[in-house]
C-alpha positions as CSV (number, residue, x, y, z in Angstrom):
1,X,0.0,0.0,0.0
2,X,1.5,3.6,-0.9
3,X,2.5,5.2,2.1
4,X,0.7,8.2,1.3
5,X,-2.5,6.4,1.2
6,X,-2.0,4.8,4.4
7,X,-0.8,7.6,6.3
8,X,-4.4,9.4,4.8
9,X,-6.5,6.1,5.8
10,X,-5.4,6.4,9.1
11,X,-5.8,10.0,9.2
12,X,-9.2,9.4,8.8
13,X,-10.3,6.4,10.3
14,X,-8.9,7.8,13.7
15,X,-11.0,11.3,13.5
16,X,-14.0,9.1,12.8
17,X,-13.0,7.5,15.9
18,X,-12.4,10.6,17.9
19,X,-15.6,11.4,19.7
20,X,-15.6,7.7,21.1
21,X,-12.2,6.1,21.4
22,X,-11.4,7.0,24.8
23,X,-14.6,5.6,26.5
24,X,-14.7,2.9,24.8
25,X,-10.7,2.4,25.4
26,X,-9.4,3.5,28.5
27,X,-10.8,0.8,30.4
28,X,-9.0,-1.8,28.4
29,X,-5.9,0.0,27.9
30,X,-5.3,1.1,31.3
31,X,-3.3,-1.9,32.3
32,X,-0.8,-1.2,29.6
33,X,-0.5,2.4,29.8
34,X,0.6,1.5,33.5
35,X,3.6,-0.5,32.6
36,X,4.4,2.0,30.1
37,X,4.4,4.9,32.6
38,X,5.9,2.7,34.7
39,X,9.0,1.8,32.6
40,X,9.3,5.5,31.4
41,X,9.9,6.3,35.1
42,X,8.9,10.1,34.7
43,X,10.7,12.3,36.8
44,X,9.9,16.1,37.7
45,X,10.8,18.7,35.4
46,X,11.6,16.1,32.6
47,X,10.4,17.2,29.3
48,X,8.4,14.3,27.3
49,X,7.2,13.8,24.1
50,X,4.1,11.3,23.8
51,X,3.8,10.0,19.6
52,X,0.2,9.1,18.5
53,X,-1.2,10.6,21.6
54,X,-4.5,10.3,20.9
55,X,-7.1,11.9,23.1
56,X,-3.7,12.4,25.8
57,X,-4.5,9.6,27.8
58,X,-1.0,8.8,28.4
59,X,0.2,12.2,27.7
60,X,-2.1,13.5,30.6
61,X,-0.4,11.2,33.2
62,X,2.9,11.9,31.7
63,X,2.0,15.7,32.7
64,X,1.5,15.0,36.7
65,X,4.5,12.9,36.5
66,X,6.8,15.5,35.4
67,X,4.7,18.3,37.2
68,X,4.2,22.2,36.2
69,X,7.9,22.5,35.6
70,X,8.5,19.7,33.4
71,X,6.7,19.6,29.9
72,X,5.0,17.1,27.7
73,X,4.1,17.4,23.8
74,X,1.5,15.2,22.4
75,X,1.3,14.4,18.7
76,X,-0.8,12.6,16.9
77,X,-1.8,12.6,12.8
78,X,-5.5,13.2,13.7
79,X,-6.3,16.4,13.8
80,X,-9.7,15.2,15.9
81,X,-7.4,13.6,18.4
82,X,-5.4,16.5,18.8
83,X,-8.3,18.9,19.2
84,X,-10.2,16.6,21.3
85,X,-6.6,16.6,23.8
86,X,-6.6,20.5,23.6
87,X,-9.9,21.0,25.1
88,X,-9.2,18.7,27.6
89,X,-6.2,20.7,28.6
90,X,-8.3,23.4,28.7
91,X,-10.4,22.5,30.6
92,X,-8.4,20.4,33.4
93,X,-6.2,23.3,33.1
94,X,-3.0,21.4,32.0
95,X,-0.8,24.2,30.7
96,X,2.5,22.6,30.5
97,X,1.0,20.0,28.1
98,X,0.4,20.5,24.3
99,X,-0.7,19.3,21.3
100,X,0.2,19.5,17.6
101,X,-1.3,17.5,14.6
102,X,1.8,15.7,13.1
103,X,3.2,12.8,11.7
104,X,5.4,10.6,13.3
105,X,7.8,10.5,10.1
106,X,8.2,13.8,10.0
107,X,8.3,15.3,13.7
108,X,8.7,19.2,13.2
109,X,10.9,19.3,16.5
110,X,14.2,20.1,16.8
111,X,17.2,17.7,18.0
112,X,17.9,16.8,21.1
113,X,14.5,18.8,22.7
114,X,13.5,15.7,25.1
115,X,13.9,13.6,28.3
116,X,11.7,10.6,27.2
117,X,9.6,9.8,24.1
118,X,6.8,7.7,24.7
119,X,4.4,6.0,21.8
120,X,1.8,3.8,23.2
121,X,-0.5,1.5,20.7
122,X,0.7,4.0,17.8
123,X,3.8,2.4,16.1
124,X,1.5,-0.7,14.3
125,X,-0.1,2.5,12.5
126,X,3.0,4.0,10.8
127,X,4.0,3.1,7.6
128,X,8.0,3.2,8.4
129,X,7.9,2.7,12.0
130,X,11.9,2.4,11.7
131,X,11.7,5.8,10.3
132,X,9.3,6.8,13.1
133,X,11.6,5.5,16.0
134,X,14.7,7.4,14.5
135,X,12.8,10.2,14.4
136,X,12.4,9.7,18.2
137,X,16.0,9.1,18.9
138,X,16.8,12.5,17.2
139,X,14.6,14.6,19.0
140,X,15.6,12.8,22.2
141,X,19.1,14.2,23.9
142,X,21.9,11.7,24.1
143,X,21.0,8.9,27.0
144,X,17.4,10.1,26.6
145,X,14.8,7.6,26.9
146,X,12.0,5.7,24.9
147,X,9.2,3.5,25.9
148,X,7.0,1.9,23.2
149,X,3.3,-0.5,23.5
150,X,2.2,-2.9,20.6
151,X,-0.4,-5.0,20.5
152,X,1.6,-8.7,21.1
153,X,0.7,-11.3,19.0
154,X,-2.5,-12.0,17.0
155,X,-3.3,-15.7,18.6
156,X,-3.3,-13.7,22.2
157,X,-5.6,-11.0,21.5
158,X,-9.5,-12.1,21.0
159,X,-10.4,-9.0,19.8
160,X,-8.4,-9.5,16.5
161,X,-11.4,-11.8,14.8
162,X,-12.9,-7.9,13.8
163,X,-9.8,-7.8,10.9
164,X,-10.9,-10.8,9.2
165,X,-14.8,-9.8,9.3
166,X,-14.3,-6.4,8.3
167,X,-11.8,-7.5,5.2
168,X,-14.6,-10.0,4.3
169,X,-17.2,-7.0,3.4
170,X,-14.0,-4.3,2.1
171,X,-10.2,-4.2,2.4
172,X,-9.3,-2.1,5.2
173,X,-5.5,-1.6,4.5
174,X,-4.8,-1.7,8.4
175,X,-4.9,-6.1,8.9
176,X,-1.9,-7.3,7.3
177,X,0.8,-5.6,9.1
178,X,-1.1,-4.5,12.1
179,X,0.5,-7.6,14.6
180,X,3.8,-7.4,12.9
181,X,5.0,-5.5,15.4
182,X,4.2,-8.1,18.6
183,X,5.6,-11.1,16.9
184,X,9.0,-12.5,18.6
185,X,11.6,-9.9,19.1
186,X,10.0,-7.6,16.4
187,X,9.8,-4.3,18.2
188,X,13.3,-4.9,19.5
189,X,15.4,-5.2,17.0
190,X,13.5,-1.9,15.0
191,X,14.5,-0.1,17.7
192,X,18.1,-1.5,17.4
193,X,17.7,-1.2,13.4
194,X,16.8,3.0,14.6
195,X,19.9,3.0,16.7
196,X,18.7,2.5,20.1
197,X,20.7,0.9,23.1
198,X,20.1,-0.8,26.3
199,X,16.4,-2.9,24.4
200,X,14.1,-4.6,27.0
201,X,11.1,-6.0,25.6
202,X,8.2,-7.2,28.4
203,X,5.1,-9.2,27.1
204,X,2.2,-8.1,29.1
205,X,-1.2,-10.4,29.0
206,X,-4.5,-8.6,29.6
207,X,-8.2,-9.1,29.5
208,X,-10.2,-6.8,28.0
209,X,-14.0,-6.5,29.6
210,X,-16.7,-5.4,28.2
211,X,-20.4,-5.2,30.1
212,X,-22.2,-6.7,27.0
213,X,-22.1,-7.7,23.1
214,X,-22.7,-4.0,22.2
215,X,-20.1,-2.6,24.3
216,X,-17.3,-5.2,22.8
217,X,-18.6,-4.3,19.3
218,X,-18.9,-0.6,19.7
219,X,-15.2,-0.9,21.0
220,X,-14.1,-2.9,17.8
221,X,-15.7,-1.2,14.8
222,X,-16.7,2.0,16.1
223,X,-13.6,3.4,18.4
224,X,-10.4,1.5,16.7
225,X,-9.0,0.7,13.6
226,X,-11.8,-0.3,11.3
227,X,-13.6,2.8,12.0
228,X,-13.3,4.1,8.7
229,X,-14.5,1.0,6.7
230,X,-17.4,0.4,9.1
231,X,-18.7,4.2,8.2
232,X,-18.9,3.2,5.0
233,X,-21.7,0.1,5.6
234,X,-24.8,0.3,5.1
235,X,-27.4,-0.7,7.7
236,X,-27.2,-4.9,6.1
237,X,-23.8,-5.0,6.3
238,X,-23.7,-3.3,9.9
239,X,-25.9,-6.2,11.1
240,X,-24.0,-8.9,9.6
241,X,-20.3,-7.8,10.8
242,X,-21.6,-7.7,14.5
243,X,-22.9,-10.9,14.4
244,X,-20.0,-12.4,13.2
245,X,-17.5,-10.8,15.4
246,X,-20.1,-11.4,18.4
247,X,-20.1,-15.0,17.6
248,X,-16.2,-15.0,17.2
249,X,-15.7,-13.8,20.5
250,X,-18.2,-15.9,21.8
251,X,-16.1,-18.4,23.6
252,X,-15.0,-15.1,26.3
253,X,-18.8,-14.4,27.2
254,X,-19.5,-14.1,30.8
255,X,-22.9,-13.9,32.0
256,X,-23.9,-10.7,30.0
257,X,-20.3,-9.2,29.7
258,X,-17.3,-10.7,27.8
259,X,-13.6,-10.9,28.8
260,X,-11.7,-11.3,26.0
261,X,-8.1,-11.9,26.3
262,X,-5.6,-9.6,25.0
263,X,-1.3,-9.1,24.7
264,X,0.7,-6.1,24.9
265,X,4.7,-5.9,24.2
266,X,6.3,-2.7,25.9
267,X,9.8,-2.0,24.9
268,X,11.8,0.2,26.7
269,X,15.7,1.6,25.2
270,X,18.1,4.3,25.6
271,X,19.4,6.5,22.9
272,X,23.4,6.5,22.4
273,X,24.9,8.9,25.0
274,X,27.2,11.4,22.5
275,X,30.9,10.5,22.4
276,X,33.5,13.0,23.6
């Protein structure tokens, strides 16, 4: 797929899911932004940058970690993520956090500006991610540090039936590399391949519950990303796509509620301290 086309597929599936991502998300993500905040080990007065930021869940914790003297920049290549994390500055009165529509490719930053570059559940979306992380290693100083989420592999997340269903009505562009990242050592040696030192990579298994069938579906093909393919179904085609991915995650139903299981890979490195 040209990278062009990706980068705008993406761009809008994600302010289509805008409005809804974070409560449909933050429940089920919690437990791996947590080891990501964890691993960053955010300090006061630290300056961080947080890559495909989203709504700034993570980029809003990263902000009471490092405190009013410290600094965090959010980025993200929707432009409804971005203004969706701006009000909620505004409004929770955040001021040493920001947020800039950008693409992770390309940051428009200059060298050497941060502490610690975080990216959580972003990196499957880029089309270069090597590109991506070098791009974090240059904006980070020397002995600067970054902490990275994936999704881990495909058989360990439930939820990952909804690729398949949704390619069966229209290609979506996002399935075939989307686990890539989670497989073996994958996210490691990118980050070596970007020049990174000091690679530890955790596997994290998680459980993702939802109260009922419309919660989990809602979550699937309305807040992630299939959003954009799933605008484009009509009202048959809506209908038959839930009840497929409702019967594939059928096995996980609890009473009402289902518990699907899910994997997350967090890699944490250092960039190269300079020499002389």
């Amino acid at each position: 797929m040209d990278s062009r086309l990706q980068r705008r597929v993406q761009r809008y599936g994600w302010d289509l899911a805008a409005a809804v991502y974070e409560p449909l998300w933050q429940p089920q993500l919690a437990g791996a932004h947590a080891r990501l905040l964890a691993r960053a080990s955010l300090a006061p007065v630290e300056r961080v940058l947080d890559v495909a930021c989203g709504t700034g869940l993570v980029a809003f914790a990263a902000a009471d970690a490092v405190g009013p003297e410290g600094r965090v920049v959010g980025v993200d290549l929707s432009g409804r993520m971005v203004d969706a994390a701006r009000r909620r500055a505004q409004e929770r009165g955040v001021r040493h956090a920001t947020f800039a529509r950008m693409d992770a490719e390309r940051l428009d930053l200059p060298d050497a500006t941060f502490d610690v570059a975080l990216c959580a559940l972003g990196l499957m979306y880029v089309p270069d991610p090597v590109q991506a992380l070098r791009e974090m290693r240059r904006v980070l100083r020397p002995g600067g540090r970054v902490v990275l989420a994936v999704w881990g592999e495909r058989s360990r997340c439930g939820w990952s039936a909804v690729f398949p269903i949704v390619e069966a009505e229209v290609a979506t562009e996002v399935c075939p590399l989307f686990f890539g990242l989670g497989q073996h050592d994958a996210l490691a040696r990118l980050c070596a391949d970007a020049g990174f030192v000091g690679i530890d990579e955790r596997r994290i298994a998680a459980t993702l519950d939802y109260t009922d069938a419309d919660d989990a579906c809602n979550a699937a093909l309305l807040g992630g990303p299939v959003a954009l393919a799933w605008s484009r179904f009509d009202d048959d085609v809506r209908a038959r796509v839930r009840g497929r991915y409702v019967e594939a995650i059928g096995e996980w139903r609890h009473d009402q509620g289902y518990r699907v299981p899910g994997e997350f890979v967090v890699v944490a490195a250092t960039a190269p301290r300079a020499i002389g």
